[in-house]
Structure formats: structure tokens, C-alpha cells
C-alpha positions in Angstrom: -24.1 20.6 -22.3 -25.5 18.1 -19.6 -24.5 15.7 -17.2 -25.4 13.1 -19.7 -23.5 14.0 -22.4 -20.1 14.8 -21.2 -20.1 11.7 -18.9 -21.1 9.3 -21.4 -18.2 10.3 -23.4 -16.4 10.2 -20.5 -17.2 6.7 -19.9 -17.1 5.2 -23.3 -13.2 6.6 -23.2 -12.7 4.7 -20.4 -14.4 1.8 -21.7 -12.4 2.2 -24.5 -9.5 1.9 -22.6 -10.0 -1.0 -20.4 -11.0 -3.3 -23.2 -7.6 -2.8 -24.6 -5.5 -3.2 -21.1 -4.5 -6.6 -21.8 -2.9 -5.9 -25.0 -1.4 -2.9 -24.3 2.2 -2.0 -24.2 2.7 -1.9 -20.1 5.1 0.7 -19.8 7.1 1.5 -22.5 9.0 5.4 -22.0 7.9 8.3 -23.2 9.1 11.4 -23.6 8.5 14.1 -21.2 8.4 17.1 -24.0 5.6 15.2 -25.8 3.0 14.9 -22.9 4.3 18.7 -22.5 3.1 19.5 -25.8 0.2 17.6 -25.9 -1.1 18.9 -22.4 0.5 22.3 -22.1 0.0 25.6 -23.4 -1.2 28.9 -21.9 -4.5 28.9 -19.7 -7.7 29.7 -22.1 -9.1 32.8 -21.9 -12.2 31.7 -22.3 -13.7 28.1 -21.0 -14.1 25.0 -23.8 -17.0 22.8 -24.1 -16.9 19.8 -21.3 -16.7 17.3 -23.9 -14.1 19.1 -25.8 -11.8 19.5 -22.8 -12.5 15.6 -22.3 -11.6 14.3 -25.1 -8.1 16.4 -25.3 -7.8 14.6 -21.9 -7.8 11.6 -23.0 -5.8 12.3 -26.5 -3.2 14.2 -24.6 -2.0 11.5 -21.5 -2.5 8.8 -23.8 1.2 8.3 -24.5 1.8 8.8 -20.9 -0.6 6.5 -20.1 1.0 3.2 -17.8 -1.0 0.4 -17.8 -0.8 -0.6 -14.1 -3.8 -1.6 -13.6 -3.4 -4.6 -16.5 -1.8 -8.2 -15.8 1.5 -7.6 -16.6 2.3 -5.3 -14.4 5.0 -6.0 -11.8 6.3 -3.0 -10.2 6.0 -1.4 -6.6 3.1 -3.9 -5.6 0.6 -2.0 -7.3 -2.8 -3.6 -7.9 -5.4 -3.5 -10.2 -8.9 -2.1 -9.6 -11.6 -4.5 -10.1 -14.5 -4.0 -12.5 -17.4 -3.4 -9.0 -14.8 -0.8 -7.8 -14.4 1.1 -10.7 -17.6 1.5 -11.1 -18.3 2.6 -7.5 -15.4 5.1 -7.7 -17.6 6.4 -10.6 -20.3 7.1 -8.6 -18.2 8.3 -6.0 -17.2 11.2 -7.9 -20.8 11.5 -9.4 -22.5 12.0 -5.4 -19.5 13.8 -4.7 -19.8 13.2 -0.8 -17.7 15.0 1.8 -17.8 11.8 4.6 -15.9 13.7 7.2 -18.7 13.4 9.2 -22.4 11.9 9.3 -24.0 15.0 9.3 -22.3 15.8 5.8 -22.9 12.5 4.2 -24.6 9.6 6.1 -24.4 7.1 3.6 -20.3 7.7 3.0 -20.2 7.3 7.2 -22.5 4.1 6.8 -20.4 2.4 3.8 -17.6 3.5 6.0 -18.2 1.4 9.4 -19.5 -1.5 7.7 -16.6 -2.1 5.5 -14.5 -1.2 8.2 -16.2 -4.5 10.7 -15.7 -6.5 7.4 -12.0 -5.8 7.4 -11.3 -6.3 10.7 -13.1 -9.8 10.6 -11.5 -11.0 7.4 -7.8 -9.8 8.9 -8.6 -11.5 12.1 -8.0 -8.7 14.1 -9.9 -8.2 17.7 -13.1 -7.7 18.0 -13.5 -4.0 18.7 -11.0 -2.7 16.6 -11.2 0.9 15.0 -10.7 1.3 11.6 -9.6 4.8 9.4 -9.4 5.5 5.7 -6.9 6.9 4.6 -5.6 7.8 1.1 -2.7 5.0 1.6 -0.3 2.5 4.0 1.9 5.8 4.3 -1.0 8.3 5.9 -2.2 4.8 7.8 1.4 4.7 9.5 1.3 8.4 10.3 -2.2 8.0 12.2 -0.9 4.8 13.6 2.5 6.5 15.4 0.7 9.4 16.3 -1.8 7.5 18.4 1.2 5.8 19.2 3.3 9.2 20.3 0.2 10.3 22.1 -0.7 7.2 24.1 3.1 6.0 24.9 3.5 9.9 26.5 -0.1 10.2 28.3 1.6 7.0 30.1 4.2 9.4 31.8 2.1 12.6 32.4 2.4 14.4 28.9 -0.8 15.5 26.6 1.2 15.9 23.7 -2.1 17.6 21.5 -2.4 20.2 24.0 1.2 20.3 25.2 3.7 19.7 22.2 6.8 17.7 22.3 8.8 20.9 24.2 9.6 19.1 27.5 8.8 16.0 27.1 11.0 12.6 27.5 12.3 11.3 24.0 10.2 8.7 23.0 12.6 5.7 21.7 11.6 4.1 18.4 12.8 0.8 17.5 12.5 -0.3 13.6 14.2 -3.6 12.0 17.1 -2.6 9.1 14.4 -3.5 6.9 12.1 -0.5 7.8 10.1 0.7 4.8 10.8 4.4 3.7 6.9 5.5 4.5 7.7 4.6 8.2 10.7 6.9 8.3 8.9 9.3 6.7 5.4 9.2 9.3 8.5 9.7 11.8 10.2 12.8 10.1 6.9 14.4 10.4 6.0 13.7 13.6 9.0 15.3 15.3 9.8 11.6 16.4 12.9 12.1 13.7 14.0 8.9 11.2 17.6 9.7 12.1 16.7 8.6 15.8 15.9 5.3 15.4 17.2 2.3 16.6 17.4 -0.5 14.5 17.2 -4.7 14.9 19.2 -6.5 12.8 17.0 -8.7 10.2 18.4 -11.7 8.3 18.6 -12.7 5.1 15.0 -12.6 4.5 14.9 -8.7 5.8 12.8 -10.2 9.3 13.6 -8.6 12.2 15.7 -10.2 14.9 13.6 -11.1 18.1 16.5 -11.6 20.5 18.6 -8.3 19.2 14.8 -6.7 19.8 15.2 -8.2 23.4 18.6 -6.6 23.4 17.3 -3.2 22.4 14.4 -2.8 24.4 16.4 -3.7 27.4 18.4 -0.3 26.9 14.7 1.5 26.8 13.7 3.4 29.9 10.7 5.0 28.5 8.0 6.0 26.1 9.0 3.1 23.5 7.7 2.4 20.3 8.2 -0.7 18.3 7.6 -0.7 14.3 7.6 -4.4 12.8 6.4 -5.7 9.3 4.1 -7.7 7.8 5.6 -8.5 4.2 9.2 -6.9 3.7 8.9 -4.6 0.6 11.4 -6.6 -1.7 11.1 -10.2 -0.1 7.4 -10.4 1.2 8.5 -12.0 4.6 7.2 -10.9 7.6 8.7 -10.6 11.1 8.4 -13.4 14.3 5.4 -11.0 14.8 4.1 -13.7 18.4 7.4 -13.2 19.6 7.6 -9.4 19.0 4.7 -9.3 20.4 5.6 -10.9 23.8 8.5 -8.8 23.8 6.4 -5.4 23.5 4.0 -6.5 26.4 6.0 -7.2 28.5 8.1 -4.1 28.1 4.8 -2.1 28.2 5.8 -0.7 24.7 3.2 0.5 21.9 3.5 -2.2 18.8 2.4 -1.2 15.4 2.9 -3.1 12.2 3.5 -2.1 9.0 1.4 -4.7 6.7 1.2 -2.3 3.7 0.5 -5.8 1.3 1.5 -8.1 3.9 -1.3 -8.0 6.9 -3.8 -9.6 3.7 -1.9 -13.5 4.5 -4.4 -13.0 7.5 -7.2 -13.8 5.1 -5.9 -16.8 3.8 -5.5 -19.8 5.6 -3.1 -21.1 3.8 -0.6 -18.4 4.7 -2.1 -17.0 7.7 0.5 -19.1 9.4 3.2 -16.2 8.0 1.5 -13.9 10.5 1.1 -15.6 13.2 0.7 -13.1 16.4 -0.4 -9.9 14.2 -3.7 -9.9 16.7 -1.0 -9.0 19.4 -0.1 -5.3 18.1 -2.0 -1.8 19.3 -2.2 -0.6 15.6 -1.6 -1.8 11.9 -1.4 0.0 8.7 -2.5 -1.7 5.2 -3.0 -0.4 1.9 -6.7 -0.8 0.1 -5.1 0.5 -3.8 -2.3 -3.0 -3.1 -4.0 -6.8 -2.7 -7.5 -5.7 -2.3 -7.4 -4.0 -6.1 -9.3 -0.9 -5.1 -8.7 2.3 -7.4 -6.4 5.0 -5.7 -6.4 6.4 -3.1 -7.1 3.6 -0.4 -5.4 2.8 2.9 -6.3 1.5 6.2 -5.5 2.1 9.6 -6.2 0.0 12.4 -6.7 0.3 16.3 -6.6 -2.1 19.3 -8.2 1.5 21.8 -10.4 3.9 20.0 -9.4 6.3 22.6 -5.8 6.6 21.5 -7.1 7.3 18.0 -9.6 9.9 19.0 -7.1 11.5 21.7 -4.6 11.6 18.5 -6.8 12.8 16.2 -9.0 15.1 18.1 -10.4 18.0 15.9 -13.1 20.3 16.4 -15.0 23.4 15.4 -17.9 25.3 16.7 -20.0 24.6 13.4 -18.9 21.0 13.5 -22.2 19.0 13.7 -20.9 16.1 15.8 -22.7 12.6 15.8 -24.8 12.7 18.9 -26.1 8.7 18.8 -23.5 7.0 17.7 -23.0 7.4 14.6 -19.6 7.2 12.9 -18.0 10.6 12.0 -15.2 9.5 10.4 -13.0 12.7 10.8 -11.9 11.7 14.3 -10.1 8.7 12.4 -8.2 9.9 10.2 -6.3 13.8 9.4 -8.7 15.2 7.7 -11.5 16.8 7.5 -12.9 17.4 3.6 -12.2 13.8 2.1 -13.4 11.9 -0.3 -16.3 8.7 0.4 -13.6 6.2 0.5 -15.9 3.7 2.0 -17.9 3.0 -1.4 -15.0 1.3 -3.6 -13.7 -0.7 -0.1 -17.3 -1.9 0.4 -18.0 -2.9 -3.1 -14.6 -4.3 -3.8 -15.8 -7.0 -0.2 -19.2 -7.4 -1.8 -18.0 -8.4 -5.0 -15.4 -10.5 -3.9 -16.5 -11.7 -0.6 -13.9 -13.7 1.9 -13.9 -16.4 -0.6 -13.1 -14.1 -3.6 -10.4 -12.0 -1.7 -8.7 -15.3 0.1 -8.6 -16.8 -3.9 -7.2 -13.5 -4.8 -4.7 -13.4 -2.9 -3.6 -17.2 -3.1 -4.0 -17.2 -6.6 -1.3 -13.9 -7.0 0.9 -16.2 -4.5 0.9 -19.0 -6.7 1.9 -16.3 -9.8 4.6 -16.0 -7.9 6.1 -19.1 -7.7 5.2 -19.6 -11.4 7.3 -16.5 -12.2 10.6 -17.6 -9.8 10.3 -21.3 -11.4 10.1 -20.1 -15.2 12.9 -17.5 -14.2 15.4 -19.7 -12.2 15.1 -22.5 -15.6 18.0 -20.3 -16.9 21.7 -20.0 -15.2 21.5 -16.0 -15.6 19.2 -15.5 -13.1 19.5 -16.0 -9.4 16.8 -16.1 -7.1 17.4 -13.7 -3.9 14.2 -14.3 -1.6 12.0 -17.4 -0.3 8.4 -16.8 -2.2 6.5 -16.9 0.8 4.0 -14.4 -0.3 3.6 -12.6 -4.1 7.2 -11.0 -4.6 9.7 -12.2 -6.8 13.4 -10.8 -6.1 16.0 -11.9 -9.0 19.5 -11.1 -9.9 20.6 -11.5 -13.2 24.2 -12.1 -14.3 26.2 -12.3 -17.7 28.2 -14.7 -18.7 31.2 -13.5 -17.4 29.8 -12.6 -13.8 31.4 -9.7 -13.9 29.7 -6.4 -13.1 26.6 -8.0 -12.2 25.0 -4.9 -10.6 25.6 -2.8 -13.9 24.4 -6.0 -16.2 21.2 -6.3 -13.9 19.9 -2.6 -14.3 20.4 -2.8 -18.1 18.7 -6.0 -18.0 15.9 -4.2 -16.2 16.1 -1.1 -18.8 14.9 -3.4 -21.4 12.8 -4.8 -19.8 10.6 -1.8 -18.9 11.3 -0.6 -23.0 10.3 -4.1 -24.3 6.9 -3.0 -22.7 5.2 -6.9 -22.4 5.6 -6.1 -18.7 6.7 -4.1 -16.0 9.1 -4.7 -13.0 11.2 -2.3 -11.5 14.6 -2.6 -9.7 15.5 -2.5 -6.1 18.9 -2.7 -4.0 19.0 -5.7 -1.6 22.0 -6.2 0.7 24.1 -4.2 -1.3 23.3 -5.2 -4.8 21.5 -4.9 -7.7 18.4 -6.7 -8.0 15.2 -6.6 -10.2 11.6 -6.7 -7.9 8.5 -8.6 -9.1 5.6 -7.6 -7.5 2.0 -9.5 -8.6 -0.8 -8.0 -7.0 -3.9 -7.6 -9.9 -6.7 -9.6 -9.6 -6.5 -9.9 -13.8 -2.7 -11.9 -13.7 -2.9 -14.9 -15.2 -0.6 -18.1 -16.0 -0.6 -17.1 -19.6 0.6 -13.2 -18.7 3.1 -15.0 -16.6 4.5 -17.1 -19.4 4.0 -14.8 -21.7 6.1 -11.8 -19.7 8.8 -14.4 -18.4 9.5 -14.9 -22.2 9.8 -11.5 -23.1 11.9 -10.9 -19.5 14.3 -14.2 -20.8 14.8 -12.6 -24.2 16.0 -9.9 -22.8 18.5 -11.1 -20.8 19.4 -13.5 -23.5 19.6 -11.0 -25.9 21.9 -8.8 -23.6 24.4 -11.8 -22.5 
């Protein structure tokens, strides 16, 4: 069978698909036996036709199928992918480019740095700035604190590539309450340990404390990190990132900032004011798959020196064919070597948008948000838990009683996700139960509002 063939069927599947994503059920459980059925089975002897094994794709995740990438979907600030970057992701798969490095693709190394000076202009980062792609903000943080580890440790005499961490001073790494997991993670696997840190108290909003950060850094002698955030995970704030800033300067500490959704209120200028000072770090971290709708798997990692990256991630190979005029080989930004053209999907997502379409965007999924809270907060069962500053919606809900309210919120949320008009997942937030509205897609509307803070009202109704 030909190219043709099996990827037009391929396609009009996935056609098929999308013109139904509005109306379909957005999460609704199913059971894991079925998909096991349906997908499972021993290996064939003896390969099936292309289209065949297509097709029983298709048939067999259907049930399993979430609709993410539709309006109604709420849950760990996950976007949609618009229609331009669908379509390039396509045709990434169809070149089916290794773009570690120029001499491997040129056009993925191309698409690369030019979407990469677009970013770092629409986030109103410095001029200069190097840029990675990576598969997400988790892999971003990991490249950002291990240019971090490197840099903070060349400052007192170690080369931590060549040398390793045996010997050298502790490097001290200072995180708000309010870290994100992914952080803690990029630690644990760079032998900088999560169970090491030392954390800032935040307030109510999960920000981060600049005076106890004043206090803490005082107590740090040497190599010294400093992790703050650009949109807490369950509230959307964002740290006193000009005073953090100060504060890391002048303590000759590395800054990076977490802005996993966060770092893209940089693009807007009606809530650029919310990050005020993030031009001050030495690296940030952003995710591409979040509020700039791009399919999976897209993250972005940014750097003030493009020494510390290329020190950090310094790879090579005798039948490597390095770039000899300049051109980018985007390997030595990133951990890997075979990857996929990331650059495509970025660059056609800022083409079809442009700053205009990406600054509506993400004021329009803002303004979502205070739709949801105001439609929410009508009834006395529900009590709002954060400021909406940026597009997360943190909610409590409570029976009539008030009794067991942590209990009454997670069933709440079980219905929710079973009623299937939308999708929001729970979260824990000083100490108790709460459910987390996260709106991110390009697609969400005022009716998909409405219509899912109905559904999300009758089930709480129904339940008190």
C-alpha cells in the first residue's frame, strides 16, 4: 500500500475526530480491561496491512480517548493545539527530521532559531538570550539547573562535566513552599537532592517571601541557587520576581524561574505587570504544549550566557558534523541528541497567531477565568480560594452542613469528571481539599464556560 493511501485514512480519522471535539464527552471513565481488550492480544506473527492496523488504532483507543484538547477541558493546565500546529506536527512526522544538528536537518535547525528570537522578543527577555527545545517545562528546568550547577561551581574552581560532584562544596538551593514537583524532580536527578532544599515561606497566594529569601540567603556561603515562579500551579500568582531579583544579584546567586504557564503574562500588557523583573533571572523554563496550544511534546528553556548552556550541555563525538559558520546545532541546547523537529509546530503556532493572536489568547483564557469564578461563587457551596490574576480557578465546595468539606469536595469533583461536560481535576491547597480549573485552549469560549459551570452547579446541587 502507499504513502497515500494509509495517510489519507489516517487523516480523515483525525478529521473525523476533531470535528466532533466540541461535543464530545470530555472525560468520562473508562474501564481499563476494555482498552485492554480492544488493544491487546499476542504480537502477530505476521505483519497487517497499514490501513488495517490504522483503523484498529483508532477503533481500539476510542473509549480511552480524553478530549483535552476541546473547550471544556479544565485540568493540569493543558492546552489545545491549534489547527496551523496540527497540521505542521503532521508534516513533522511526514519529513521525519533528526534536528540535533544542522548537518542532519537544516531546515529543523532554521525553524529552530527563528522561533526561538520570536520567543524571546514576545516574553521580553534580553536581547541575546539562548533558547532550547525541549519535550516540556520539566526537561526545561533540568537544562536550566544544570547550567545552573555548572556555572554556580566553575565560580569556585570546580568543572563539574569533567569532574563530578565527588569533592565539591554543596551547592545550596533555595525554593519557595510553593515549589512545583517538576523542580524537585530536575533536583533529584541532578544529585542536587529535593530533600536538600531550603524553603521561603509563601503566603496565601503560594508567592514566595522576599524578606524570609533575604533571611535565607544570608545563611548561604556558597554555590547558591535560587528557584522562583512565574504562576503558582494551583493559584496562577507569581512571585515579587524585581525584588528576588535584587536579592540574587547581590548575593551573586544563579536565579532561574519556573514560568511553566506563567512566564506567557510577559506577552500581554495587560498582565505583564504580574511579572514584573522576570528580565532579571539567568534562566527560565516554559512549556510550548500549555498557553501557546502547540501539540505535545513542547518546552522551552531559556538563557541569559550561552556559555553556561553549552558548558552544561557539552556533547560530542568524532562523527559529529559540527556547525562550522554559525549555524545552530541544536544538540548543545538541550539533552539530546536524536529528537524530534520541534521548531516547526512552535514556528507555525507564532506565524498563525502572531503577537497580537497570542497576547488575545492569553487575555481572552484570563477573562474565562473570571467568568468561571463569578458564575461559580453565585452559589453559597462554593468558596473561592485564589485571586484570578492569571487563568486558574481554585474552588472549595461545601455541603450544607459544612461538615467534612474535604470528603464532600472530592465527590463533588468525582461527578464532575463522570458527568463528562467538562474536566477539572482536584488539588490540595494549604491543607485541604480543593477542585483546580485550569483554562488554557485557544477554542474556550463563554458559552463552554456557561455551559460547563451548569453542569459543575448541578452537581454539587445534586450532591448537597
Amino acid at each position: 500500500m502507499s504513502h497515500r493511501d494509509v495517510l489519507q485514512r489516517a487523516a480523515n480519522l483525525a478529521v473525523g475526530y476533531l470535528d466532533g471535539i466540541a461535543e464530545r464527552p470530555v472525560g468520562p471513565p473508562v474501564a481499563v480491561d476494555r482498552l485492554r481488550a480492544a488493544l491487546g492480544g499476542p504480537l502477530p506473527e505476521k505483519g497487517e496491512d497499514p490501513r488495517v492496523v490504522v483503523e484498529s488504532l483508532a477503533s481500539g483507543v476510542e473509549a480511552g480517548l480524553v478530549a483535552s484538547c476541546g473547550p471544556r477541558y479544565f485540568g493540569f493546565v493543558i492546552g489545545g493545539a491549534l489547527p496551523a500546529t496540527v497540521a505542521a506536527d503532521w508534516l513533522t512526522s511526514a519529513w521525519d527530521q533528526n534536528a540535533w544538528t544542522y548537518a542532519a536537518s537544516p531546515a529543523g535547525s532554521v525553524a529552530e532559531e527563528v522561533a526561538a528570537g520570536w520567543l524571546v522578543e514576545l516574553l521580553g527577555l534580553p536581547a541575546g538570550t539562548s533558547v532550547g527545545f525541549t519535550t516540556g517545562a520539566t526537561m526545561a528546568s533540568f537544562t536550566a539547573l544544570a547550567a545552573a550547577r555548572s556555572a554556580v561551581l566553575r565560580r569556585v574552581g570546580i568543572d563539574v562535566e569533567e569532574e563530578g560532584l565527588a569533592g565539591a562544596p554543596p551547592v545550596a538551593v533555595i525554593v519557595g513552599d510553593a515549589v512545583h514537583a517538576t523542580v524537585l524532580a530536575a533536583l533529584q536527578m541532578l544529585g542536587l537532592g529535593r530533600g536538600r532544599v531550603r524553603r521561603v515561606a509563601t503566603d496565601d497566594q503560594g508567592r514566595m517571601d522576599a524578606e524570609a529569601l533575604r533571611d535565607v540567603l544570608a545563611i548561604c556561603h556558597g554555590p547558591t541557587i535560587v528557584c522562583a515562579q512565574a504562576g503558582e500551579v494551583n493559584t496562577g500568582a507569581s512571585d515579587p520576581l524585581a525584588e528576588i531579583g535584587k536579592l540574587t544579584r547581590e548575593h551573586g546567586a544563579w536565579l532561574h524561574i519556573d514560568g511553566a504557564f506563567g512566564l506567557w503574562a510577559a506577552a500581554s500588557p495587560k498582565l505583564r505587570h504580574l511579572v514584573t523583573g522576570v528580565e532579571q533571572a539567568d534562566s527560565w523554563s516554559t512549556d510550548g504544549h500549555k498557553w501557546l496550544n502547540v501539540p505535545y511534546d513542547s518546552g522551552f528553556v531559556f538563557f541569559r550566557s550561552r556559555e553556561a548552556l553549552r558548558q552544561a550541555m557539552s556533547l560530542d563525538a568524532a562523527y559529529y558534523a559540527m556547525s562550522e559558520k554559525g549555524e545552530r546545532d541544536n544538540f548543545l541546547c538541550v539533552p539530546e541528541s536524536s529528537r524530534r523537529a520541534r521548531g516547526f509546530t512552535v514556528w507555525a503556532a507564532l506565524r498563525s497567531l502572531g503577537r497580537a493572536g497570542v497576547r488575545e489568547m492569553i487575555e481572552r483564557c484570563c477573562s474565562m477565568a473570571q467568568r468561571m469564578a463569578a458564575r461559580l461563587c453565585d452559589d453559597p457551596g462554593v468558596e473561592l480560594l485564589n485571586d484570578i490574576v492569571l487563568n486558574q480557578v481554585l474552588v472549595r465546595f461545601l455541603s450544607r452542613g459544612g461538615d467534612n468539606a474535604d470528603a464532600f469536595t472530592r465527590e463533588v469533583i468525582r461527578r464532575i469528571q463522570a458527568d463528562g461536560t467538562c474536566w477539572l481535576g482536584g488539588t490540595r491547597w494549604r491543607g485541604r481539599a480543593a477542585a483546580r480549573i485550569s483554562i488554557s485552549n485557544w477554542s474556550t469560549a463563554e458559552a463552554d464556560i456557561d455551559r460547563s459551570a451548569d453542569a459543575i452547579l448541578r452537581c454539587l446541587r445534586e450532591l448537597r
